[in-house]
N, C-alpha and C positions, 0 to 999 in steps of 0.2 A: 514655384519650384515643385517640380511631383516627387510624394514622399516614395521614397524606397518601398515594396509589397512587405518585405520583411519588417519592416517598422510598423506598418498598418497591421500586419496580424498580430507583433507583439501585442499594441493596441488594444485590438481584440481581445486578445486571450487572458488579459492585464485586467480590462473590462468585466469578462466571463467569470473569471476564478476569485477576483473578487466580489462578485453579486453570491458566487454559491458559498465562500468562507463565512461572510454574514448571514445568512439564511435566508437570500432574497432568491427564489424559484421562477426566475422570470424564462418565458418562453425565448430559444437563442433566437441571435439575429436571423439566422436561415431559415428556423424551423417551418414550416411548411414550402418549403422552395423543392425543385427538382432533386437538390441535393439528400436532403433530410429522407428521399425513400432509395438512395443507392446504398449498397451493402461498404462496409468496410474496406474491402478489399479495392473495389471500382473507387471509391472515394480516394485512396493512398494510390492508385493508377492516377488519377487526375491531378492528387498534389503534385507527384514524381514530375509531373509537365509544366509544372507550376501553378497551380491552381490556389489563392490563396483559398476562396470560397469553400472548395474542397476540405481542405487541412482543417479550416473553421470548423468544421461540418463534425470530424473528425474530434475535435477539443471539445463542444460541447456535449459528444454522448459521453466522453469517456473524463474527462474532467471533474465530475464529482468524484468519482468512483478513484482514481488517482489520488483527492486531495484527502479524500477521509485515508486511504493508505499511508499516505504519505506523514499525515498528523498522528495518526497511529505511533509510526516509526520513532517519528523525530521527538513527540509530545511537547509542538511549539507550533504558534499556528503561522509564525513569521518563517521559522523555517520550511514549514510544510509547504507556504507558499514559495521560498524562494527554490525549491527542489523542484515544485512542479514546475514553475514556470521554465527553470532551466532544463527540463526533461523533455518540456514541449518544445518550446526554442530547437531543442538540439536534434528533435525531430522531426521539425520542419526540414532543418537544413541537411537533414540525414534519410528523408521520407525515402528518394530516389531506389536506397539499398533493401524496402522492406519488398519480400519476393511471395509475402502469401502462404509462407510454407507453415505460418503460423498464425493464430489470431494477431489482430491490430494491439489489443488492449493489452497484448502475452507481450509481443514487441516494446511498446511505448513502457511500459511498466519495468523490464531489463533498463530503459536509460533510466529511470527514474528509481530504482533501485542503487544503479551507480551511482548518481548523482549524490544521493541521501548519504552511503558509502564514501564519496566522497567529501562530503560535509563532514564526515562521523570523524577523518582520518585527519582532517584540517585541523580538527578542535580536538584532536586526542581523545576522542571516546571511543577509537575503538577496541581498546583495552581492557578486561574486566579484574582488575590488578589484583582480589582477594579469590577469586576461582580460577580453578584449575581448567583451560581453553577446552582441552581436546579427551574429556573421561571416557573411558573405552564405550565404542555402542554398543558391546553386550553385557552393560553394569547393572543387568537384572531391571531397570526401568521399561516400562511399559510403550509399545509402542503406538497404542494405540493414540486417536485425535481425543483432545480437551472437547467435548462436546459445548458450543458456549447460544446452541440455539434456544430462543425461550417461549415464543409463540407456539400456541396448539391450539387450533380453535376446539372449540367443546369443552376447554380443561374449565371448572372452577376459577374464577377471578381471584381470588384469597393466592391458588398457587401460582394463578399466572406472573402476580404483586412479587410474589417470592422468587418466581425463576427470574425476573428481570432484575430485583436485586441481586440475585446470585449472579448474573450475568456485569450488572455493572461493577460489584467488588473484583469479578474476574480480568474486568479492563481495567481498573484502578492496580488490581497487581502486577498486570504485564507492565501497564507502564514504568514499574520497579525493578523492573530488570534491566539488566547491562545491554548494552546497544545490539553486543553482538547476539544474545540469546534470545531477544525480544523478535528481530528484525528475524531471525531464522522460526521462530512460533509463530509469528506475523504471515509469515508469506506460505507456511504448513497451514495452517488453523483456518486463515480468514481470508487465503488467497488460494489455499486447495490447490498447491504446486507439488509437484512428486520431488524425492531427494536428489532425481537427476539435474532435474530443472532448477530446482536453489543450487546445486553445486554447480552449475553452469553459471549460474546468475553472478553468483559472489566468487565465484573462480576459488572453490575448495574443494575440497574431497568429500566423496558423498558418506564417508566415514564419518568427516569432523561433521558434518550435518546430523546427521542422527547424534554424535554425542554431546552437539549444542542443543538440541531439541530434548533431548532426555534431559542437559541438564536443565532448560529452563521449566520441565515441567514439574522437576524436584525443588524447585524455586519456587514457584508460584503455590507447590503445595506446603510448602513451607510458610511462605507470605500469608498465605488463606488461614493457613493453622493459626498464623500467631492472632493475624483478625477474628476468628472466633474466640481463641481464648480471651482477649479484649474483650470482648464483646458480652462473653459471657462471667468474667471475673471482674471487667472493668467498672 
């Protein structure tokens, strides 16, 4: 009996996302084939025709990159897997509609956004029931980005020790935040999307974006404060 194409890329991709969630960095199946030096854009031309080889092609550049966002979000590595896979799945079978007017990874990242959004709504988190949703975006908070880079080469190794602690406390506190403010500092901070683009993504107002973002960065320096004071009283 020949299996469905759509069954054998699940396969695939089931394969792939599992060797990277474990920390296996194995070269993909394709990697050196014709495939592996077509751009983005000719590779999702080729899926749209059906091309599973294609779409493979397509999962293994941008599959890591998906599942550390995705684990980011969800801070579960079963759910991160089960977001991506269904992000991928959904665009395979949706490849057809992407028109290039945008990058691949801006594309596939919108369903996988929904997807996680849609997990958050399944399981009622997407509510943050002690804070206030929508605090005005001009509540004197700062617009600027959380800067969370720590590498420098030339710097002193003592402070390089130091910025990457302060970096991992920094993801230790996002993960403390409510889904909805987390996921909106997520896709600002570490995905470097404008306000237009998250409020396209999650379908809100580029209002409530910036006053989800100010609050979570009142939140997190909140969180930071109480870790130093710990730290230094404790």
């Amino acid at each position: 009996m020949e299996v469905p194409e759509s069954t054998l890329f699940a396969r695939f991709a089931s394969r792939r996302l599992r060797d990277l969630l474990h920390g296996r960095q194995e070269v993909g199946l394709l990697a050196g084939s014709e495939w592996a030096y077509m751009s983005d854009g000719d590779l999702a031309r080729r899926a749209a025709l059906g091309s599973q080889d294609a779409y493979s092609e397509l999962v293994r550049r941008h599959s890591k990159r998906l599942l550390d966002l995705a684990w980011r979000m969800t801070g579960s590595e079963e759910s991160a897997w089960d977001a991506v896979q269904e992000a991928l799945l959904a665009g395979w079978r949706g490849v057809g509609s992407f028109r290039g007017e945008a990058e691949f990874y801006s594309w596939i990242r919108r369903i996988l956004v929904n997807a996680i959004m849609g997990q958050f709504r399944k399981e009622g988190r997407n509510k943050a029931a002690t804070v206030s949703l929508d605090m005005p975006a001009s509540s004197g908070e700062s617009s600027e980005p959380l800067h969370l880079q720590v590498e420098d080469e030339g710097s002193d190794p003592q402070d390089v020790v130091g910025r990457i602690e302060t970096a991992q406390e920094i993801r230790k506190a996002v993960a403390r935040l409510p889904d909805i403010y987390r996921t909106v500092f997520l896709l600002r901070e570490t995905e470097l999307m404008s306000y237009s683009q998250i409020a396209g993504v999650l379908g809100i107002a580029e209002g409530t974006v910036k006053s989800r973002l100010n609050m979570a960065r009142r939140m997190l320096r909140e969180i930071l404060g109480e870790e130093v004071k710990a730290a230094r009283f404790g």
